[in-house]
C-alpha positions in Angstrom: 7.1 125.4 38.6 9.0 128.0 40.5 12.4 129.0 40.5 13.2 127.7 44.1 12.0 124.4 43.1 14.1 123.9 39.7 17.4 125.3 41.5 16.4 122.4 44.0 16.2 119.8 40.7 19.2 121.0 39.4 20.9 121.1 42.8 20.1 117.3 42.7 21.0 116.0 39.7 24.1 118.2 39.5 26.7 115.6 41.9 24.8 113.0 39.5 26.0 114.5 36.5 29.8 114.8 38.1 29.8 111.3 39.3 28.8 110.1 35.1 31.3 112.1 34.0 33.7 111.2 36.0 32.8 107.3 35.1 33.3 108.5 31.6 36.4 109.8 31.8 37.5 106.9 33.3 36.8 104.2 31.3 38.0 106.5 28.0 41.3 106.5 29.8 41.2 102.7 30.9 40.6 101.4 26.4 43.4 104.3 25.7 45.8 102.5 28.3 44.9 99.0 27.2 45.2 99.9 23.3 48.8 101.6 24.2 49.7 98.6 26.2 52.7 96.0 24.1 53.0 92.6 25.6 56.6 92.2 25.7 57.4 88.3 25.1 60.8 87.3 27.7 62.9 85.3 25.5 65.3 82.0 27.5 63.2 83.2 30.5 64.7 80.2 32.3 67.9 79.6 30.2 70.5 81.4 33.5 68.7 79.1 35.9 70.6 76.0 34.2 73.1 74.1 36.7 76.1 75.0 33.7 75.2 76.6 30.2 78.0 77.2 27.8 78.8 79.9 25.0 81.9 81.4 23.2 83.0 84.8 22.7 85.4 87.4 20.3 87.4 89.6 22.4 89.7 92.6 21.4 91.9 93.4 23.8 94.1 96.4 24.0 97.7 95.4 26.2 101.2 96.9 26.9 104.0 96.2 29.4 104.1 98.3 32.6 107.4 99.4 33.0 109.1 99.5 36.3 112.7 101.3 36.3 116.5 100.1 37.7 118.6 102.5 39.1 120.9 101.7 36.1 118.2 103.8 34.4 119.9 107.3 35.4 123.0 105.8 36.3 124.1 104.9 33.0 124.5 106.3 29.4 121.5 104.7 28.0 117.9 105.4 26.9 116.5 108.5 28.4 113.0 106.9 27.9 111.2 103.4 27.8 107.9 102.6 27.5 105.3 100.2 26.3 102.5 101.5 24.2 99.0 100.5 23.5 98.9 97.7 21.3 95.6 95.9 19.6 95.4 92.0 20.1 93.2 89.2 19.3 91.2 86.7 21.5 88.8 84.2 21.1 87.7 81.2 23.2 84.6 79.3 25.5 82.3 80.5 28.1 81.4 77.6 30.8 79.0 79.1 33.0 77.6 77.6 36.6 74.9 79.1 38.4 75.5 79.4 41.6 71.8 81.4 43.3 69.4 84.4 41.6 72.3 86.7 41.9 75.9 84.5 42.0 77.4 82.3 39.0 80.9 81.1 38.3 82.5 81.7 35.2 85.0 80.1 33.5 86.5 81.6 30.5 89.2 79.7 28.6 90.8 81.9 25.4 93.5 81.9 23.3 95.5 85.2 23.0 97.2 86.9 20.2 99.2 89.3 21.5 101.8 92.0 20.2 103.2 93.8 23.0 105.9 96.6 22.4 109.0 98.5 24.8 110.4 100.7 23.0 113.7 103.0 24.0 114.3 106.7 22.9 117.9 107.5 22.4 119.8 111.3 23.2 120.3 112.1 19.6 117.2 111.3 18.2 117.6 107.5 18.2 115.2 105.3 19.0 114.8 101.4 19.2 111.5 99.1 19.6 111.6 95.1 20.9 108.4 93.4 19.9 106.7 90.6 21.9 104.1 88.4 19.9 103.5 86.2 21.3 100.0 83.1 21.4 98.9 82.5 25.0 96.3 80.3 26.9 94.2 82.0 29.8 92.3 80.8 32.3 89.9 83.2 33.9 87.9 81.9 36.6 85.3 84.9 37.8 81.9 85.2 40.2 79.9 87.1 38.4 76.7 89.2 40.0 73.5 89.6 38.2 71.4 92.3 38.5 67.2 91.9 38.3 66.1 91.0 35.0 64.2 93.7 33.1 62.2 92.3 29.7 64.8 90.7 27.9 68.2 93.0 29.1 70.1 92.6 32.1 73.1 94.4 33.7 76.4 92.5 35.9 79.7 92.5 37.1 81.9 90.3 38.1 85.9 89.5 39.3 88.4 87.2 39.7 91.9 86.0 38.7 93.2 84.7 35.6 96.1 82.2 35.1 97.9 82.2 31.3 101.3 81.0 29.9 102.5 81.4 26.4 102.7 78.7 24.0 105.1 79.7 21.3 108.0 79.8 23.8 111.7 81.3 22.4 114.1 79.0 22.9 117.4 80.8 24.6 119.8 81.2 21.2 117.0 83.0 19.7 117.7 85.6 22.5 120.5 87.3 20.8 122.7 90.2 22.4 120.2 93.2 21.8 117.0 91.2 22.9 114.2 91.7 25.2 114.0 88.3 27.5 110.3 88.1 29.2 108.8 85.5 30.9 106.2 82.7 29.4 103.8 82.4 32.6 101.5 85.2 33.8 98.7 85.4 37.0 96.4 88.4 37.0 93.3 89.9 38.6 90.1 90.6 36.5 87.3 92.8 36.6 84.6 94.4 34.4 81.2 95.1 33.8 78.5 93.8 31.2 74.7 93.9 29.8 73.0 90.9 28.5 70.2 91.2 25.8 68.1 88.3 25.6 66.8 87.0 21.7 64.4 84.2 20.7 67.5 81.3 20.6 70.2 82.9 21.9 71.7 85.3 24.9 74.5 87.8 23.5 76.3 89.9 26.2 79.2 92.7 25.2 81.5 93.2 28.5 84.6 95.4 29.2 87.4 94.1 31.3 90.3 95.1 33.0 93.0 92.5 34.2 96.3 93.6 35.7 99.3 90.9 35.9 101.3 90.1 39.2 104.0 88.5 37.9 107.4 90.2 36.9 107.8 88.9 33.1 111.0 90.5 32.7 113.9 87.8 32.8 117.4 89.7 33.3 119.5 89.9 30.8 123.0 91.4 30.1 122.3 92.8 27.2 121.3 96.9 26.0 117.7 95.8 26.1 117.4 95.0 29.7 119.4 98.1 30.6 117.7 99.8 32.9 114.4 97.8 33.3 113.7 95.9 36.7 109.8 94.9 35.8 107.5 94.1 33.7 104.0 93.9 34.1 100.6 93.0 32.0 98.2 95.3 31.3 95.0 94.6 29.3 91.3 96.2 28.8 88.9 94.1 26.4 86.3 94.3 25.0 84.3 90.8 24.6 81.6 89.8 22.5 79.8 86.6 24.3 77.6 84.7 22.7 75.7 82.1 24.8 
C-alpha cells in the first residue's frame, strides 16, 4: 500500500473518529449531570391556593412616641429636651389569611400588644424626669399582601395596609395626677413590610419586618408639667414577626 492511499484511509476515518468522540463526551457528561441532579420534594405545594388558611405568630416589636413640639416649648422655663426612646414590646396573636389570585391575598392579623412606651424630659441643671406608658392593646391589621413566584419550597412578599388598635387597660382620670402624662386609648396606623416564606413537610413558617406609623394625636392636653410643651404624640413601631401557618 502506498502512502497516498493510507493518507486517503486516514483522511476518512479521521471526521469518524471526531464524530465518536464527541458522542463520548457526551453521554459521560449527560450520567455526570444525572448522578449530580437532587429531586427537590415542594412541600404544601397547594396549601396558599386555599380560599382562607389560618396561622399565629410571635412578634417583637420595637416602639416610641414621636414627639411633636408647642411653642410653650421655648417659651417657657421648662425642659430643654423631650423625647421618646426605643423601647422593646411584646406581641402575639392569629393570622386569617384569604387568597385573593396567584399573586394577591388579604390578611388579617389580630394581636395583642404589650407595650412600654417612654417620654422623658431633661432638666437645665442636670435633672431629668421619665413618664412611662404600659400599656395592653388589641390591633387590627388588615393588609394585601403580594406574592412573589415560588421557588422549591421559599418564597419572597410584601404587603400594606392600615391597622386599627385601642388599649384595653384604660386609666381612669384620678389616676392622672398633677405631674402625669395623659395619652389617648385608640390609635389608626398604616403598615408595611416585607417577608420570606420557607415551606416544611406540615407547616409554612414566614419571619417578616414591619413598619407601622400611627395618625392619630394620642396626646390628651393636660395642665400639668408633663404636657408642658408637647402638642403631639404619635406611634411608631418596627417588628419583627415570627408566623407560623
Amino acid at each position: 500500500m502506498d502512502t497516498a492511499h493510507l493518507r486517503r484511509r486516514v483522511d476518512l476515518h479521521w471526521p469518524k473518529a471526531v464524530v465518536a468522540a464527541l458522542f463520548v463526551l457526551l453521554i459521560h457528561v449527560q450520567s455526570v449531570a444525572q448522578s449530580n441532579y437532587k429531586y427537590v420534594v415542594k412541600h404544601l405545594e397547594r396549601y396558599d391556593d386555599k380560599p382562607i388558611h389560618y396561622g399565629f405568630f410571635f412578634a417583637a416589636p420595637v416602639t416610641r412616641f414621636s414627639v411633636g413640639y408647642s411653642p410653650a416649648f421655648v417659651s417657657t422655663d421648662s425642659a430643654y429636651r423631650i423625647y421618646s426612646p426605643n423601647k422593646g414590646s411584646f406581641r402575639v396573636g392569629f393570622v386569617v389569611n384569604a387568597y385573593l389570585n396567584e399573586r394577591f391575598d388579604l390578611r388579617l392579623t389580630p394581636a395583642v400588644s404589650l407595650f412600654s412606651r417612654e417620654v422623658k424630659y431633661d432638666y437645665p441643671g442636670g435633672t431629668s424626669k421619665t413618664e412611662v406608658r404600659e400599656s395592653t392593646w388589641l390591633d387590627f391589621p388588615l393588609l394585601l399582601k403580594y406574592k412573589s413566584e415560588r421557588r422549591n419550597n421559599s418564597r419572597m412578599y410584601l404587603l400594606a395596609g392600615g391597622a386599627f388598635s385601642v388599649e384595653t387597660n384604660v386609666r381612669r382620670k384620678e389616676n392622672i395626677g398633677a405631674s402625669r402624662l395623659s395619652t389617648g386609648t385608640m390609635d389608626f396606623s398604616v403598615e408595611y413590610g416585607l417577608g420570606f416564606e420557607q415551606f416544611f413537610e406540615y407547616f409554612k413558617f414566614a419571619p417578616e419586618i414591619r413598619f407601622s406609623h400611627g395618625l392619630v394625636n394620642l396626646y390628651q392636653p393636660t395642665n400639668n408639667a408633663a404636657g408642658l410643651g408637647i402638642k403631639r404624640l404619635t406611634s411608631h413601631t418596627v417588628t419583627l414577626y415570627l408566623n407560623f401557618e
